[in-house]
N, C-alpha and C positions, 0 to 999 in steps of 0.2 A: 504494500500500500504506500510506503517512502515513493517508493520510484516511481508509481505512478500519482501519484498525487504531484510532483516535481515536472513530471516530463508534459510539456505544453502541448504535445501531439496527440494527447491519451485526452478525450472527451469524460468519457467517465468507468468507473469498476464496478462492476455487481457481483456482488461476493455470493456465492455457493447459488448462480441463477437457474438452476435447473439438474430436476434428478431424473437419472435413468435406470434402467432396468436392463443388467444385463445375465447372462447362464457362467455359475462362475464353475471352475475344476472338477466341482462334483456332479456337473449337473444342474444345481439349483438355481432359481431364481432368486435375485439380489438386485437392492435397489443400489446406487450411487451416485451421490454429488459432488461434483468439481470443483475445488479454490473459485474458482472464478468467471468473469468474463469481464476483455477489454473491449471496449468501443475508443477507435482513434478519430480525431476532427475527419468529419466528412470529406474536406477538402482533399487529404494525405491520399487517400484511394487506399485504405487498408482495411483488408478484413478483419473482424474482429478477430478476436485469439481466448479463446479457452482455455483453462490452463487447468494444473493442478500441481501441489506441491510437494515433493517429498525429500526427504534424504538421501544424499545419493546411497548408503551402504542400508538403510530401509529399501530400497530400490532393488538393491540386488540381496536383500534376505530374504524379500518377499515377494521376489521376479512370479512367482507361480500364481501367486493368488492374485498380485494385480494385473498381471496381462490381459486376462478376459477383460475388467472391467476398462481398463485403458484403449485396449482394440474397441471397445464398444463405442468408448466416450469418441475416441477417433471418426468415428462410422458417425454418428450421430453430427458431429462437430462439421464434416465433409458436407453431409448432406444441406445443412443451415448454410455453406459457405463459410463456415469460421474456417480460421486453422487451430491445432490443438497443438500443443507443446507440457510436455511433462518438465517442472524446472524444480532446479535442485541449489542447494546452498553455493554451490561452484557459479551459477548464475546469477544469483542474488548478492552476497556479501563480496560486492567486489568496490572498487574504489569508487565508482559511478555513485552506488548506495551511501559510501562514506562522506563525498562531496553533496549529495543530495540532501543530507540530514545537515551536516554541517551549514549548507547555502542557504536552507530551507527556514532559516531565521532572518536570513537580511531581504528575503524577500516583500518584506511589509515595512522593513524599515525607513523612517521618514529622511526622505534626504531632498533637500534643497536642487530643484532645476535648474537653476546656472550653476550650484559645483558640480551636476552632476554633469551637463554640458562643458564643464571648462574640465572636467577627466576625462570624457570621448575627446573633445577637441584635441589635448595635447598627446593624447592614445593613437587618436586618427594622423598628428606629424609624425611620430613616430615610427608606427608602422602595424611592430609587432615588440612587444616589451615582456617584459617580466613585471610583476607587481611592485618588486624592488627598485626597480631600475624607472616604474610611472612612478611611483611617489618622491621617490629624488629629482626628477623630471617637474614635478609638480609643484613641489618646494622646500627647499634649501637646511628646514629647523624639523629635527627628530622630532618635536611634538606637535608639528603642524602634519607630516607625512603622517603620525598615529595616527589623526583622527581624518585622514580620508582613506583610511585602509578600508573600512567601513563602507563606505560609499564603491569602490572597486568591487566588493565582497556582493552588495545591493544592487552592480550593475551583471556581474556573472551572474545572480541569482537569475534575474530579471532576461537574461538573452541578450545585453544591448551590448554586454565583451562576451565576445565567444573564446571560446578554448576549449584543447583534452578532457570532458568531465571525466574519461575510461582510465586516467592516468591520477595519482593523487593530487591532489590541489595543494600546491608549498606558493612558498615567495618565488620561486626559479619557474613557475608555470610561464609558458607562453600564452600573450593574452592579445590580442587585435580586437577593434571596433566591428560587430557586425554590420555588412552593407557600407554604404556612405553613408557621411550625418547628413 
């Protein structure tokens, strides 16, 4: 729910939207619901994506018993047009998730429209910087750089500096203005 709640592309999540019914190893009829469903902005052209979540070493201690109901959820997922994906902590907890939670605070925070325009502006001469190298760029006194590290942090939140979120986010990040101002 981090990552999507972060990622501007994801319209919204429906958590456990639908159970099925599939024949598990013995035979038997068994009902089952999936972690989820993603719906992505209309615009993207993405099929939603089904999901469900496990461990990957639950994955393989209980390869027998969830396959039926995974092949089902698959069948089912096909027919609606979603895709399904089964995802595992190797997908999840990676630094995307660690920059998302960490970003996911300066997203609301109040910042001033001309510093935030005068950090693109001197972002946009630059080029492509490091957060170290914008705030000395920016200006001259350690405790004037502190307080617009803040504001850098508010505009990656926000999309308006793009960078690596798949890589950790330090002061040595490469950071460019998206688009033209």
């Amino acid at each position: 729910m981090e990552l999507a709640r972060f990622d501007s592309g994801i319209d919204s999540v429906i958590p456990q939207p639908l159970t099925i019914t599939y024949v598990d190893s013995f035979g038997v009829e068994r009902p089952y619901t999936p972690d989820g469903l993603v719906y992505y902005r209309e615009d993207l052209r993405i099929p939603p994506l089904l999901y469900e979540i496990k461990y990957r070493a639950d994955l393989k201690d209980q390869k027998r018993q969830l396959l039926p109901k995974l092949r089902k959820t698959r069948s089912v997922a096909r027919r609606r047009g979603w895709r399904f994906r089964v995802l595992t902590e190797l997908e999840i907890r990676t630094p995307y998730l660690a920059n998302a939670k960490f970003l996911w605070g300066y997203r609301a925070w109040e910042v001033e429209e001309p510093m935030a325009e005068y950090v693109l502006t001197i972002l946009d001469d630059l080029g492509i910087a490091d957060p170290s190298l914008l705030m000395a760029a920016l200006f001259s006194h350690k405790r004037d750089q502190a307080k617009v590290l803040p504001v850098i942090w508010y505009l990656i939140a926000n999309g308006r500096i793009v960078c690596d979120l798949d890589a950790p986010l330090t002061m040595k990040t490469l950071i460019r203005v998206k688009g033209d101002l």
